[in-house]
N, C-alpha and C positions, 0 to 999 in steps of 0.2 A: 698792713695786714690785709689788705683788701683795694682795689684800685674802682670799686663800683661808687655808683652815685650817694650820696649818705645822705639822709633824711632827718635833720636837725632844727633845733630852733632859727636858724640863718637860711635855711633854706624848703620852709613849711611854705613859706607866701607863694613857692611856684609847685605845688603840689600837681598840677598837669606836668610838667617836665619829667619830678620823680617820678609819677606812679607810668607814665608812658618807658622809662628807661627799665621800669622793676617790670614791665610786663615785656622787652625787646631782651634786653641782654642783664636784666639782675639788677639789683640791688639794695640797701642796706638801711636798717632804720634805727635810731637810738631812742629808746623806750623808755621813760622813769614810770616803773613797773607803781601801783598803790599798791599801799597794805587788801590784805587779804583776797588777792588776785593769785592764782597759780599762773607758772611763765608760760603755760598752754592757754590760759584764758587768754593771755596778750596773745598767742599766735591765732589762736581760733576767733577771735574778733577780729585783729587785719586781716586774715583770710576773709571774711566773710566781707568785710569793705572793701578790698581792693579787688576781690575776684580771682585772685593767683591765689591757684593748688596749690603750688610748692611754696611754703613757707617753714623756716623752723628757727628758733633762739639756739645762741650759743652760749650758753652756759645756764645752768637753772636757778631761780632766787627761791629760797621760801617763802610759802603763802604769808608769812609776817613779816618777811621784808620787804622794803621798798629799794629803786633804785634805779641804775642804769643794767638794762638790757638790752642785750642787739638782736635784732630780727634781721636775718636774711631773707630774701624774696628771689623767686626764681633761680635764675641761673647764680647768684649769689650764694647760696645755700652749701656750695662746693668749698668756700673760702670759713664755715663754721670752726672748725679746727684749728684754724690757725686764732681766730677769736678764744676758742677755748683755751687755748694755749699761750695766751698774753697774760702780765701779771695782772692783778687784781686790788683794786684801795678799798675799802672798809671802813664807815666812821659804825664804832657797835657801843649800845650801852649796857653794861653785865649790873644784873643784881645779886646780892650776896647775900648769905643767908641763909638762901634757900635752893633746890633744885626742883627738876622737875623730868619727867618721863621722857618729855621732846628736846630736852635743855635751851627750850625758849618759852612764852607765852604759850604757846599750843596748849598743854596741858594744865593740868593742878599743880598748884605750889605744894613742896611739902618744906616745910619750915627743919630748918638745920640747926640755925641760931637764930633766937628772936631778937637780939641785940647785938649787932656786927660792930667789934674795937679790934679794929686793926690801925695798926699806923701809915699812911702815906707809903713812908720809906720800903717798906716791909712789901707796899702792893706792887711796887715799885720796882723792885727785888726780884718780886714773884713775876712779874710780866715781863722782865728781861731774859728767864730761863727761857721763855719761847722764839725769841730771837734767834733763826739759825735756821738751819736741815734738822729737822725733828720728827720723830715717828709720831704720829696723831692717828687717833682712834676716833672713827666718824661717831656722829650719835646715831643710836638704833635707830632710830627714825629720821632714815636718809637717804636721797635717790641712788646711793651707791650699791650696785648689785653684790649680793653673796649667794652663790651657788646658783647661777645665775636668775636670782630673782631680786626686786627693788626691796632694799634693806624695809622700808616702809609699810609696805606689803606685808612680809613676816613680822615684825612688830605690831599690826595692828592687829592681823591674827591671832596674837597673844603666842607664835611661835618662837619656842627658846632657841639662839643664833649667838655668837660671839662675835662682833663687829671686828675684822680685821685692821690690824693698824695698816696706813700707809705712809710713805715719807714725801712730808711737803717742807715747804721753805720760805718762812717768814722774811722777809727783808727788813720790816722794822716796826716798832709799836711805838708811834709816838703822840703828842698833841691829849695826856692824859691828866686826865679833872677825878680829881675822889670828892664826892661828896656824899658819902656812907647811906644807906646801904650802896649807893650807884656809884660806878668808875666807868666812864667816858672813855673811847681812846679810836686812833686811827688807826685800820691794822693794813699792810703793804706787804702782799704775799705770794703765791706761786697758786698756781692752777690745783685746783684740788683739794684746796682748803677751807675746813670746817673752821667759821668764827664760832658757831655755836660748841664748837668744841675747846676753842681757849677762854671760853667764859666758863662751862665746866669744870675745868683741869684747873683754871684758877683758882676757883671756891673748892676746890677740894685739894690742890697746893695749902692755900691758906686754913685750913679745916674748919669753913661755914661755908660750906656749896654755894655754888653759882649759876648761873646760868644766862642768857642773851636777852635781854629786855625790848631792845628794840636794834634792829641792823640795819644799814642802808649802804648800799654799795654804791661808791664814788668814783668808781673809774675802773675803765677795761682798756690795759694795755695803752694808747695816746689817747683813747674817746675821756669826754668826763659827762658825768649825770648833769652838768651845769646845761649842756648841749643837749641834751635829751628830751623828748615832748611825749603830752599823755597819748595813753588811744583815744581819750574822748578831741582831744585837736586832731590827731587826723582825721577821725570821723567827720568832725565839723568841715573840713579842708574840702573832703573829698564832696560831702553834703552839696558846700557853696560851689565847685565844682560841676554838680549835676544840674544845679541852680542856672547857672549859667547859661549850660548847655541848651536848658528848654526855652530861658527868655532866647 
């Protein structure tokens, strides 16, 4: 996807080589984003450590997920698209039950069913109908543009909008745990797709709503979050870095 220098747990210890290559000819850094970080705070902080304008992420996580993120730097930033455009892993935990406004944390819970008895089989069932080319309806509260404004935007405004479906494509939901109200599971998908929305569409398959409990994205296309480092090590990197430079 990208032929630039990548900035990973294997390759933090020479952080003078990357950030000299991100500031001549580009390049790429794997990010496991924390909870309640927007994917702009991880760009507007290595902007502001590394010193290079041009930075931007390929692909966005929500502020309640965690995960792997790629930041492009410099001339790198050209090669986004094709990042956005790689599949995508997912390990997500849905709650059942209940929903909620954001169809995750974000919001108030509103209680569906205060006691979820569904059987294994049954959820089992219901997470296999997603398998496939499927038309999926983002949640309101989502960076996807409609008429061209951030779906997010008009939902917080309290403006009434009908989220258009789009068609994305599951490759596979596997690696799933019920342990009531919570189901576990790995999702392995195409560009474009809302987990927050097959934690929905489950609880409301199964009829006691659902929604995303907690997300964490495991992999963009061949990268994995295994290889990924915070902003607070690069910061520290670049810190001992400066360190150096004065003794």
């Amino acid at each position: 996807m990208s032929d630039h220098v990548v900035l990973s747990t294997r390759t933090i210890g020479d952080m003078a080589t990357w950030l000299e290559e991100a500031r001549t000819n580009g390049a790429v850094a794997l990010i496991d984003k924390e909870e309640n970080w927007t994917s702009f705070d991880c760009v507007a902080k290595l902007r502001g450590r590394t010193k290079i304008k041009k930075v931007g992420h390929a692909g966005t996580l929500d502020p309640l997920a965690t995960g792997l993120l790629i930041l492009c730097f410099g001339k790198a930033t050209k090669s986004i698209e094709s990042f956005q455009d790689a599949e995508k892993a997912y390990d997500v935990t849905i709650k059942l039950g209940a929903t909620t406004a954001t169809d995750d944390r974000g919001s108030d819970e509103v209680v569906v069913t205060p006691s979820v008895d569904v059987d294994t089989d049954t959820i089992l069932a219901a997470l296999r109908t997603f398998v496939g080319t499927i038309q999926q309806v983002p949640p309101a509260f989502a960076a996807v543009r409609h008429g061209g404004r951030r779906q997010y935007d008009l939902a917080r405004n309290g403006e009434t909008f009908t989220p258009k479906p789009r068609v994305v494509t599951i490759h596979s939901i596997t690696n799933v745990v019920v342990d009531l109200p919570y189901v576990t599971c790995t999702v392995h998908c195409s560009k474009g797709t809302y987990i927050r929305s097959i934690a929905r569409d489950l609880g409301a398959l199964l009829g006691c709503g659902g929604y995303a409990y907690a997300l964490r994205r495991t992999r963009i296309g061949t990268y994995s979050v295994d290889d990924a480092v915070r902003v607070e090590q690069v910061g520290e990197a670049i810190n001992a870095l400066n360190v150096a430079a004065v003794v």
